[in-house]
VMD Tcl script that draws the C-alpha trace (Angstrom):
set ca {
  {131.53 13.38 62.21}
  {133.56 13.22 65.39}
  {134.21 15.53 67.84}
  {135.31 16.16 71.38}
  {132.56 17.41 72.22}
  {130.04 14.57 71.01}
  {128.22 12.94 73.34}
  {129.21 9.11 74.24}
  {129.40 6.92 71.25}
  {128.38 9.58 68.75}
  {128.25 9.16 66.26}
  {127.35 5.71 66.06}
  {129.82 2.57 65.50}
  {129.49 1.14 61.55}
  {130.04 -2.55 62.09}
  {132.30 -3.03 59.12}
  {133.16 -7.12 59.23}
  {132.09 -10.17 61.11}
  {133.75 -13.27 61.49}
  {132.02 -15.99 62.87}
  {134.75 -18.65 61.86}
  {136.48 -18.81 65.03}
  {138.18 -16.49 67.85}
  {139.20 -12.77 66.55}
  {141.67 -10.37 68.18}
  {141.20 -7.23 65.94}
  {143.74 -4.14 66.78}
  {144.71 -1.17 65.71}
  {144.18 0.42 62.22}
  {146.05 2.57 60.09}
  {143.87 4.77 57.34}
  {145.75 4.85 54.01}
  {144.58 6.19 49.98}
  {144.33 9.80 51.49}
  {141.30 8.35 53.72}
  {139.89 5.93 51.37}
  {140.78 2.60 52.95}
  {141.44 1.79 56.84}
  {143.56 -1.39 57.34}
  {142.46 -3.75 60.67}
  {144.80 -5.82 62.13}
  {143.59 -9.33 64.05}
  {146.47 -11.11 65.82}
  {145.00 -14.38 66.26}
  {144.37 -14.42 62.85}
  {147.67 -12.80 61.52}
  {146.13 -10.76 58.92}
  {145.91 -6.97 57.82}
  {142.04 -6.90 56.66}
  {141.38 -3.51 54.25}
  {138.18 -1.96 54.05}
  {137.09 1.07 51.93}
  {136.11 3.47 54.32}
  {133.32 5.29 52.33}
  {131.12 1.83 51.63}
  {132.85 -0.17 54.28}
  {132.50 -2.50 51.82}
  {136.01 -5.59 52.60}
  {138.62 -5.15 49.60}
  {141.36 -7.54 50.42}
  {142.42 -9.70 53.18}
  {146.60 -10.16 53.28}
  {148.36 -13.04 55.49}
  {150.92 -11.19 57.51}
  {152.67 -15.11 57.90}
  {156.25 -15.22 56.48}
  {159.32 -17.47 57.03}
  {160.90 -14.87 59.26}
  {157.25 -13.75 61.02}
  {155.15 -17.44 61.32}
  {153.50 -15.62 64.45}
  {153.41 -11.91 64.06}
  {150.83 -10.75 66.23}
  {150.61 -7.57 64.96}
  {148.23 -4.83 66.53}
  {149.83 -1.27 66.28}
  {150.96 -0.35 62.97}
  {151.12 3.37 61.56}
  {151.36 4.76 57.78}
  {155.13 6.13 56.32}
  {155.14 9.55 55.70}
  {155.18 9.24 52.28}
  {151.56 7.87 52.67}
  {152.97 4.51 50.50}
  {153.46 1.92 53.11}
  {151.71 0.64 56.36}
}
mol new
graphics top color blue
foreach p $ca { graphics top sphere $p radius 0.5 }
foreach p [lrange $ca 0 end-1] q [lrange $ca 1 end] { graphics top cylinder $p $q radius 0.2 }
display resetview
């Protein structure tokens, strides 16, 4: 568990994903589900990748592409307060 007073990279990094495919720009994250799920966000890629947070096991993969967004670059996003929508 973290804490501010943990030393340096304590406690350790869970690699959750890799993509060997081709260059990755992952940002950001939002945690949803009442901490089940974080949400990663790769711009080159233009996806929101969700993973469940207790396995860190990859549940779904969305295209953030759309007529009005064919480039969206996204990177910072943040949860409503209703806990419903990234």
């Amino acid at each position: 568990m973290y804490q501010a007073t943990n030393p340096p990279n304590t406690p350790a990094i869970d690699l959750l994903d890799r993509d060997l495919n081709g260059p990755r720009d992952s940002h950001g994250g939002a945690v949803t589900g009442g901490g089940k799920y974080v949400w990663v966000f790769d711009r080159i890629a233009h996806v929101a990748e969700v993973f469940e947070m207790k396995t860190g096991a990859k549940v779904n993969t969305l295209n953030m592409r759309s007529d009005l967004a064919r480039q969206p670059a996204i990177d910072i996003a943040t949860v409503s307060p209703d806990g419903r929508f990234i």
